[in-house]
N, C-alpha and C positions, 0 to 999 in steps of 0.2 A: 437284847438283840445286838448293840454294839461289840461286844465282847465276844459273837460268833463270826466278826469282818477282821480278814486278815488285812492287818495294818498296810503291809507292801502292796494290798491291791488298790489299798486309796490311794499310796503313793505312785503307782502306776498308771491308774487311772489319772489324776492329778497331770502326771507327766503326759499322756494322752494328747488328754485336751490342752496343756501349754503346748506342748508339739505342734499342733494343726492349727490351732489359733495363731502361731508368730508366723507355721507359714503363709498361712493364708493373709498374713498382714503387711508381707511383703509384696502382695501385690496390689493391692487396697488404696493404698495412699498413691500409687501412679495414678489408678483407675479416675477417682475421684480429680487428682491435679492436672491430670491431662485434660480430662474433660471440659474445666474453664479455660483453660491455655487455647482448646482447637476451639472452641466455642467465640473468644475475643478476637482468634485469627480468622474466624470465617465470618465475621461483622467486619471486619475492615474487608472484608475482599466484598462481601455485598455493597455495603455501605460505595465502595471504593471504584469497582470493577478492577482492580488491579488482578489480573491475573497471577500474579507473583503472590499472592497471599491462597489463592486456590493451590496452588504447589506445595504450598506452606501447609497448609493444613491437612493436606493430602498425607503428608509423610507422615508428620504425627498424628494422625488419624490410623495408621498401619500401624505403630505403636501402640498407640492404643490398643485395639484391637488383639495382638498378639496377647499383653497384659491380661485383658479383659477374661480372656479364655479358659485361662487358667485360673484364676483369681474362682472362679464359679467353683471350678471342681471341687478347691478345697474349702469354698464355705458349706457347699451341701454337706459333706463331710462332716464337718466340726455342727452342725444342728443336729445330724444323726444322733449324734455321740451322747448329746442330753437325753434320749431314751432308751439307749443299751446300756452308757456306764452312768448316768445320775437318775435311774429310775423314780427313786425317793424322791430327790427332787423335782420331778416331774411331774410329780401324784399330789406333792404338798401344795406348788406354785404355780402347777399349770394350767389351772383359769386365767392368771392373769402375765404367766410371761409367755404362756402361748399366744396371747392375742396381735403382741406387737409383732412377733413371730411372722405371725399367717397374716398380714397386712400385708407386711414387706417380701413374703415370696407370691400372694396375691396381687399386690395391685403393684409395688414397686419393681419388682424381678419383672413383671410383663410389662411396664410401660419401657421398661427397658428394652427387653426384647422385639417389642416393638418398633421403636426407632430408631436401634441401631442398625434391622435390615437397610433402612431408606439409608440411613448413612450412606452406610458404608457404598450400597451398591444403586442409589438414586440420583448420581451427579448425572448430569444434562439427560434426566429421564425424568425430574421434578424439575419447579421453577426455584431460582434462586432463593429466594423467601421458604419456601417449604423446606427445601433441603437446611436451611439455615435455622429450623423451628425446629428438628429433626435432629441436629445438632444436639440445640442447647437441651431437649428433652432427653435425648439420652443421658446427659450429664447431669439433667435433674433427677433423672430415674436414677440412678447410681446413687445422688445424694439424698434423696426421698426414699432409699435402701440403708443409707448410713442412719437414716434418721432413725428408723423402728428397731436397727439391730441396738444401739446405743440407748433408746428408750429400755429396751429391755436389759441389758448391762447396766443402766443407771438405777431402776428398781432394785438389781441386786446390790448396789450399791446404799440404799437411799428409800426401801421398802413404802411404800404408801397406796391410798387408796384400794385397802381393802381389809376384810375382817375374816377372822378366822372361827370354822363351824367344824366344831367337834365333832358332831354327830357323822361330817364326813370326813377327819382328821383332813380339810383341807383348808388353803388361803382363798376364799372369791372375793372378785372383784367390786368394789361399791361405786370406787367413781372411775370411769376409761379417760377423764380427765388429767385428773391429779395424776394417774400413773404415764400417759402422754405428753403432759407438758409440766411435770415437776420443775421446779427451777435446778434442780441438780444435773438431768437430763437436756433441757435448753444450754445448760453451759459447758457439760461434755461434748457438746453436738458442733457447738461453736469452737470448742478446741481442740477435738479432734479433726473434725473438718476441714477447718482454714489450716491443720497442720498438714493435711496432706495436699493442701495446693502449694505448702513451702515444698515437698519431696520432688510434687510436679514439677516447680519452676527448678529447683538444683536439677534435678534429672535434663529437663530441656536445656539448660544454661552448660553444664557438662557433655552432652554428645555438641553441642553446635561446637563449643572450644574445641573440642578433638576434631573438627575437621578444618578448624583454623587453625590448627597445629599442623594440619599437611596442606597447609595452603588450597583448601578446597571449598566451595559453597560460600564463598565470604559474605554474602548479601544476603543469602538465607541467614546465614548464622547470629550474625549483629542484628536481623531485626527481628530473630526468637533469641535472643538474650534480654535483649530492651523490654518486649513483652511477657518474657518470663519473672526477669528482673521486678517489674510492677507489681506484677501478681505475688510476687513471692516477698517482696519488702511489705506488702500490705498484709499478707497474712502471716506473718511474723510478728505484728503490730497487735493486730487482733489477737492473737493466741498470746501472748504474754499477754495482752489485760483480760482476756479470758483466764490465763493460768491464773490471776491474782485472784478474779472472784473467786475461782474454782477453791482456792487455798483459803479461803474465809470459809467455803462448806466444807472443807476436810474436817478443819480448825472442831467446827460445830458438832459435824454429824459422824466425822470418822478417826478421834483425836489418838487412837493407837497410830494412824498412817502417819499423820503428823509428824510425831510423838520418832516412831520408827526410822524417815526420810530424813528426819534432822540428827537422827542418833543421839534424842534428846533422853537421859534418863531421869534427871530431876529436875523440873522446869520451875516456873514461878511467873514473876512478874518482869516486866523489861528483859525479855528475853532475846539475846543476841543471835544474829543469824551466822551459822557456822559455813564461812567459803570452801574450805581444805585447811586439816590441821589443824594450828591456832588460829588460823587468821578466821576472825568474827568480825563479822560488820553490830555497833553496837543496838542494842532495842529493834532489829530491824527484822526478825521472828512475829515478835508480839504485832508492829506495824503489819506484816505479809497478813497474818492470822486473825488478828483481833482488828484491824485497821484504827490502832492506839498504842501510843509511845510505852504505855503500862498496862497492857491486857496482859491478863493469866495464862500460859499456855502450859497445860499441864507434862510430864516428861510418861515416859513407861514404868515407872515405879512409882510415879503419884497416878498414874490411873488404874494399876493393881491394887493400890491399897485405899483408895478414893479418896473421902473425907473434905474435897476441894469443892467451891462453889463454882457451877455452870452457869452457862451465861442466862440461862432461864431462871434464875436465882434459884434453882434448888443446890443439894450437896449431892455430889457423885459419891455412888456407892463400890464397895469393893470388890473385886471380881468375885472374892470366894463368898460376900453377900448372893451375888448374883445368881451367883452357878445354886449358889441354896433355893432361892426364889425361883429356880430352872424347875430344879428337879420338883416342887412342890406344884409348878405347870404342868408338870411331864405325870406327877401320880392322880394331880385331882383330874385328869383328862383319862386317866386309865378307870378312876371311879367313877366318873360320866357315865361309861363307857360300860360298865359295870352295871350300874343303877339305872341304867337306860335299859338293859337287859332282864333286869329285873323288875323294871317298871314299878320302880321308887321315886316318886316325882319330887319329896322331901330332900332326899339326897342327890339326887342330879340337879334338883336348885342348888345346896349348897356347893358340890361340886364344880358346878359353873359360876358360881360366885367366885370364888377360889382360882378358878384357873385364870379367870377376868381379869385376876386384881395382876397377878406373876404372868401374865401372856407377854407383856416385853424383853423379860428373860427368858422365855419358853429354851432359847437355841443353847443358853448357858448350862443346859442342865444335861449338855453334852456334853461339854466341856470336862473333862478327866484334872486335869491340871491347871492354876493361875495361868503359867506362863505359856502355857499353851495359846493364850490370843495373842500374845507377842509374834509379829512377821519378821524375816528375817532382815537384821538393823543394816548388818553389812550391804546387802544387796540392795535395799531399798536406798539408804544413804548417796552409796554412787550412782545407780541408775539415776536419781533423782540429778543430782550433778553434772549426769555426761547430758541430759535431755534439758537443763535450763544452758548449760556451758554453751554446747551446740548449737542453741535456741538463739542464742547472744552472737555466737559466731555468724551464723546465717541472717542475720538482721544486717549486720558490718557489711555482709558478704554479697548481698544485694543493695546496697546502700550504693557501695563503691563502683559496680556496675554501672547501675544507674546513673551515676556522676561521672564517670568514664565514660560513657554514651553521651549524655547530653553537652559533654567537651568535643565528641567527637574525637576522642582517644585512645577505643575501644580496640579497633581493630592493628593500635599499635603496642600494645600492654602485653609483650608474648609471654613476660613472667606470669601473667593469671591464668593462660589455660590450664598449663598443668595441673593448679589448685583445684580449679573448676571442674577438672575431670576426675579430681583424687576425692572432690566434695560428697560425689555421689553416691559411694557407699555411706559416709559420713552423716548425709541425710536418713537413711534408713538405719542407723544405729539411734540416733536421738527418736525416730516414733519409735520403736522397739522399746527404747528405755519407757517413753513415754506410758504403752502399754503396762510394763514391770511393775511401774509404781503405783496403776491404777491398780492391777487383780496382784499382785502379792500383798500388796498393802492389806488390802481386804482380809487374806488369809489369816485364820485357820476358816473366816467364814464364806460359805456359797452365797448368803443371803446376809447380808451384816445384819447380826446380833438376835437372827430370826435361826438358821440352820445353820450348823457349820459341815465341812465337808464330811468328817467320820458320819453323820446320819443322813447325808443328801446321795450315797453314792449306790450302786447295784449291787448285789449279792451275786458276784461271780466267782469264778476261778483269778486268779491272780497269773496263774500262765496264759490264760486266754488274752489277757490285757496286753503281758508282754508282747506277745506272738503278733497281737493288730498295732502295738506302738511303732516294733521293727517294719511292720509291711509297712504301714504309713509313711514311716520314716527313709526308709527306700525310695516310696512310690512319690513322694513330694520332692526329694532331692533330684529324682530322674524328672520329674517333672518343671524341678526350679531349672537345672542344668538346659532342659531342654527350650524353654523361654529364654534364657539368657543365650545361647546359641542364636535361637533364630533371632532374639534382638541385634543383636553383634553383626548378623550377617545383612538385616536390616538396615544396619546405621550405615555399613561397608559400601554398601549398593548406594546408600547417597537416595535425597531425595528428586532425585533425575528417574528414578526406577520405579515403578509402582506393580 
């Protein structure tokens, strides 16, 4: 069956869904950061009565809002696209990555919907308290959306809680548990999250600077710096020790990524972490990975050819083991399948015996080549770099804020707007990266070590694919262009304008 898919339509496909996933990601991380930023500014205005904080939040609440809108279009989009171009995948895993699926356009997209009307349009038509509850639920809703979408990229990531039934060549679900609150899933949730309340706060800390570049809004500006500053020093904090756990499950459960992001090809013991270049920091790989000065971390050529002990004490096997033990999943499942039809109960025991023992290979027996689970070293290498680099830059970045504020030095420091305004983009390149190294790493698999993409994808045309990449790619760029306008014109107007 593999051998009748034309290779460029996986690769188009592939490009597809990268397409719509980055843009749709570029609005995601405001969505979510904005949301705690208007959320702490409309507790101080309750809390307060200070009406200078109702102003406040008023503006970035319009921000919001613009973001919001568009951010929708392209997620619907990118869920489509799992049942036109990954049908296979859809047939194999969609008991159980449909579920977290339909939670989160059930109950999370409508609580959303729900209280962002009152938002936006319940000021002195609710009481302070309501409109304030109405607030932070929206921002919950948006992150009780991050959570289900993430649950189910973390399964792909990190498969569990469920078992697979030949009789209907699919994966069902056993525990809704294990697959919603995997510990792989609790700590993508946690670091992607808090990363986009870092975009929020650079994004807020960059428009207030450009209007203390034109001498405008001063009072607005320094006291949404201060409370962006907060929000975005703390979760910078949290996401680097998020990142660290995160790098112990790589370590465990997906040692090609690893393996890849460090450009490691032959690893071992006391393994030095590579900055740029030569310069290594010593044993401090194995420390990130193994959380010990001499843990194993194996390279890309020691996990093709295996033979290395796992931290479960057994030995890793070699890929072209693997891919054997695939393919003898892949025939005792076609004699199930067989013996089921012929109603040979003899043979379809031993055939599911067989396929039992090789099911954790089943996806290798896809696999055409070794080197084929290898992701690409280059691109993983530096994204991984520009997204911790970044990460380190933006910790400093609101550090120095914050100490400048509480000096009371803020509003004389005019060498940092410009930074602050140039930072902006500079935030949305590190989650991008961030992204990169999560799903390329993964690659060539949909599902690690269960399906890889040549069997997860639709039996189409290959110009059909091209034809909706360009529209898409048209329709999202007129559509990014069109939010970045009206942002612009937003900021221009001052939050005097509503």
């Amino acid at each position: 069956m593999l051998e009748s898919i034309d290779t460029s339509m996986i690769d188009w496909s592939r490009a597809q869904f990268a397409l719509t996933a980055m843009y749709h990601w570029l609005f995601v991380p405001l969505t979510l950061g904005l949301a705690v930023i208007m959320g702490l500014m409309e507790t101080l205005y309750v809390v307060t009565g200070n009406e200078f904080w109702k102003r406040t939040v008023k503006f970035w609440m319009k921000l919001f809002g613009i973001n919001f809108a568009v951010g929708v279009a392209t997620g619907l989009i990118l869920e489509f696209q799992f049942g036109t171009n990954w049908s296979n995948y859809s047939w194999f895993v969609g008991d159980i990555f449909g579920a977290p699926l339909a939670i989160e356009g059930i109950v999370a997209f409508f609580m959303e919907a729900t209280f962002i009307a009152v938002m936006f349009f319940g000021w002195d038509k609710v009481s302070k308290k309501f409109h304030l509850a109405s607030t932070w639920l929206t921002g919950l809703g948006a992150t009780f959306s991050a959570w289900w979408i993430l649950v189910a990229n973390s399964w792909m990531q990190y498969p569990v809680g469920m078992t697979f039934n030949p009789e209907t060549v699919r994966n069902e679900m056993t525990s809704f548990a294990a697959v919603a609150f995997s510990p792989v899933a609790v700590m993508k949730f946690i670091h992607t999250v808090l990363s986009c309340w870092m975009v929020g706060a650079v994004f807020v800390i960059g428009v207030s600077a450009w209007y203390l570049l034109r001498k405008r809004e001063k009072e607005f500006s320094l006291a949404s710096m201060k409370v962006a500053a907060a929000i975005g020093l703390f979760a910078t904090l949290v996401t680097a020790g998020s990142g660290d756990q995160s790098g112990v499950q790589v370590a465990r459960l997906q040692p090609m990524k690893l393996a890849a992001m460090e450009g490691l090809y032959d690893g071992g013991h006391s393994q030095p972490l590579t900055l740029i270049g030569d310069i290594k920091v010593p044993k401090m790989l194995s420390v990130l990975a193994t959380h010990s000065l001499d843990g194993y971390v194996p390279g890309i050529n020691n996990i093709l050819q295996g033979g290395y002990e796992l931290p479960d004490g057994g030995v890793a096997l070699s890929t072209v083991e693997k891919m054997h033990r695939g393919q003898q999943a892949i025939a005792a499942l076609a004699d199930f399948r067989q013996a089921k039809q012929e109603q040979d109960t003899v043979a379809m025991a031993h055939a599911r015996q067989t396929l039992d023992e090789n099911m954790p290979y089943f996806g290798y027996g896809y696999v055409k080549e070794p080197n084929d689970i290898v992701p690409s070293v280059g691109l993983m290498f530096w994204s991984f770099r520009v997204m911790v680099g970044l990460g380190m830059y933006f910790m400093a970045f609101f550090a120095l804020i914050l100490f400048l504020s509480w000096k009371h030095q803020l509003s004389k420091v005019d060498w940092l707007y410009p930074i602050a305004v140039a930072s902006i983009p500079l935030a949305y390149i590190a989650s991008q990266a961030g992204w990169i190294v999560a799903e390329v790493g993964r690659q060539p698999w949909a599902i690690q070590d269960m399906l890889p993409v040549n069997a997860a994808i639709s039996k189409l045309e290959a110009g059909s694919v091209q034809t909706t990449f360009f529209i898409f790619l048209i329709l999202f760029t007129v559509l990014l262009i069109a939010e970045i306008g009206i942002l612009l014109r937003a900021v221009k107007q001052g939050p005097g304008e509503h």
